[in-house]
C-alpha positions as a Markdown table, in Angstrom:
| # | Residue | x | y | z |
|---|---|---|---|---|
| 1 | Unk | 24.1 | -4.8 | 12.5 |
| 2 | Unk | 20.7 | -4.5 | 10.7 |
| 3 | Unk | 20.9 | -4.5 | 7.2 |
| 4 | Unk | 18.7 | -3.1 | 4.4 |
| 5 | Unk | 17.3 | -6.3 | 3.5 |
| 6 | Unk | 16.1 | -7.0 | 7.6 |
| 7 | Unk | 14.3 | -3.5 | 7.2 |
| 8 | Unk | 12.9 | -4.4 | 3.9 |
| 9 | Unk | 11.2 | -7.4 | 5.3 |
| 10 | Unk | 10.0 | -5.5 | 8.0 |
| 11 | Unk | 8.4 | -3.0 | 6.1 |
| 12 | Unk | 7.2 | -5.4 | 3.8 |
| 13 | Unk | 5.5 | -7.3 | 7.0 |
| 14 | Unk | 4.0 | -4.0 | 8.0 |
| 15 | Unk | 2.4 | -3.7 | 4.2 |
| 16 | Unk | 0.9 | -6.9 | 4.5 |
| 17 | Unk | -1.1 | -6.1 | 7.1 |
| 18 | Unk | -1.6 | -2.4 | 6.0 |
| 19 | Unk | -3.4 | -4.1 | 2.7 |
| 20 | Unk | -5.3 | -6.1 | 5.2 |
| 21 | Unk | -6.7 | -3.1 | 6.4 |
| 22 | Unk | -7.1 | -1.7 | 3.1 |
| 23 | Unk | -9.4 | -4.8 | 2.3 |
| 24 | Unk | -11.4 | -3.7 | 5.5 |
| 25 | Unk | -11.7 | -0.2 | 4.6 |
| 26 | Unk | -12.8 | -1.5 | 1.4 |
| 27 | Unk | -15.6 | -3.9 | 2.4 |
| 28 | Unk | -17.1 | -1.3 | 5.2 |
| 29 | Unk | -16.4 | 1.3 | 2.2 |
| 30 | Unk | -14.7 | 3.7 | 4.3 |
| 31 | Unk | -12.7 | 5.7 | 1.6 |
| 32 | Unk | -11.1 | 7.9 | 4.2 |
| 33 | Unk | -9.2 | 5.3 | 5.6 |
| 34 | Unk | -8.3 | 3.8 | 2.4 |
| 35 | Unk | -7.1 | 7.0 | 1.7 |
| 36 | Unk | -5.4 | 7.6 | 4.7 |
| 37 | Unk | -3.2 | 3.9 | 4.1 |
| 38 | Unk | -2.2 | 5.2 | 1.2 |
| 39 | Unk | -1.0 | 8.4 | 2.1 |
| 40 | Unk | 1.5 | 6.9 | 4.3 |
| 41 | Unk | 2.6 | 4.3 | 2.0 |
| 42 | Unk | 3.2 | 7.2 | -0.2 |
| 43 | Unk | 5.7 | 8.4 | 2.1 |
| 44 | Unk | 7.2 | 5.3 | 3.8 |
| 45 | Unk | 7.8 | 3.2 | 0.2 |
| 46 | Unk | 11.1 | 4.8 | -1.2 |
| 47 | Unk | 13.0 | 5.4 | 2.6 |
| 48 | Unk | 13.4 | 1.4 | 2.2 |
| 49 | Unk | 14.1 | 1.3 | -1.0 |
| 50 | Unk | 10.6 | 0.3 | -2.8 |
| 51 | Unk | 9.9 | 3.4 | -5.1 |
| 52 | Unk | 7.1 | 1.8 | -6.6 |
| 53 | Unk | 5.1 | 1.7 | -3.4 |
| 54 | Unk | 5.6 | 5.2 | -3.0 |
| 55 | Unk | 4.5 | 5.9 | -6.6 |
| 56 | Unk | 1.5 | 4.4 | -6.3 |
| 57 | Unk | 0.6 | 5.5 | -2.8 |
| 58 | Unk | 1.1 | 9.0 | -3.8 |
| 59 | Unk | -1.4 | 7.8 | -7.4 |
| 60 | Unk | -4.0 | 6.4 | -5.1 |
| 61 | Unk | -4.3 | 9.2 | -2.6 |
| 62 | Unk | -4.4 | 11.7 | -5.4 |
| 63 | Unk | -6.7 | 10.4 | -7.5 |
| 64 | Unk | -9.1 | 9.0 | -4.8 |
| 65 | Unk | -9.3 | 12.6 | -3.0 |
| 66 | Unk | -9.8 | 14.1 | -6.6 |
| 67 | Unk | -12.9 | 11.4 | -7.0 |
| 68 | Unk | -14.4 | 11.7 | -3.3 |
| 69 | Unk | -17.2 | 9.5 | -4.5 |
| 70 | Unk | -18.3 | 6.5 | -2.3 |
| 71 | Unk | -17.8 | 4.0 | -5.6 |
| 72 | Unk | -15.0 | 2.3 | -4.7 |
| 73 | Unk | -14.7 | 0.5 | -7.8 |
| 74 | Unk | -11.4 | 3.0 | -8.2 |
| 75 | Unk | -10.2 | 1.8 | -4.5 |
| 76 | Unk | -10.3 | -1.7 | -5.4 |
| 77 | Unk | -8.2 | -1.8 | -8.4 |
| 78 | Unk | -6.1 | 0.3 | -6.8 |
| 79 | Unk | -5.7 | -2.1 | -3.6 |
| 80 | Unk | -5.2 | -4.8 | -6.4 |
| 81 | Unk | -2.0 | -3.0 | -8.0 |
| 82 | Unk | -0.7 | -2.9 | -4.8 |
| 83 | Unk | -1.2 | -6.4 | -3.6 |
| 84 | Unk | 0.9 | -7.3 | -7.2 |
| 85 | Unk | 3.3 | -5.0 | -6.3 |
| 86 | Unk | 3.9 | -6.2 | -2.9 |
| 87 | Unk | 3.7 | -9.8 | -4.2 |
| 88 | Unk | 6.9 | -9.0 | -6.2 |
| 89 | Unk | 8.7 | -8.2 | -3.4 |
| 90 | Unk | 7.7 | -10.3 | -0.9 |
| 91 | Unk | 8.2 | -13.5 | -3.1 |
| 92 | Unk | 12.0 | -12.0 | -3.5 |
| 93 | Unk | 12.7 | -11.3 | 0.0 |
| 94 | Unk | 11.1 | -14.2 | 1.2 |
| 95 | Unk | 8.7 | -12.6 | 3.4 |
| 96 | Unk | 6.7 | -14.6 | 6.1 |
């Protein structure tokens, strides 16, 4: 039987290369799709448990839509909080 923790990792595999793409989006400073990846985090974080992702998916997509500028000075520290974030629970789950 799969238990919360398997999912956890799994999801947490799935961010990892969701802030990969974030880092793309970032470099080819295509806001819409950071904005996008956000907006799903925003509603995938808390159904495995990680509230905090959710938060802050929900922050980023708010305030990047409210800012619609092409300085994505905001993006990146954004992207930054999350990679911390995801660091925290990676480094406990033990993810690859």
């Amino acid at each position: 039987m799969i238990q919360l923790d398997d999912l956890q990792i799994i999801y947490m595999q799935s961010l990892k290369e969701k802030i990969e793409l974030l880092d793309k989006a970032l470099v080819e400073k295509d806001l819409q799709k950071v904005i996008s990846l956000f907006h799903k985090m925003a509603g995938s974080g808390k159904t495995y448990g990680f509230n905090e992702i959710s938060e802050l998916g929900f922050y980023a997509e708010t305030k990047l839509k409210v800012l619609a500028s092409n300085d994505m000075q905001d993006a990146a520290e954004l992207i930054n909080q999350l990679k911390f974030i995801y660091n925290k629970y990676a480094s406990g789950l033990k993810v690859a």
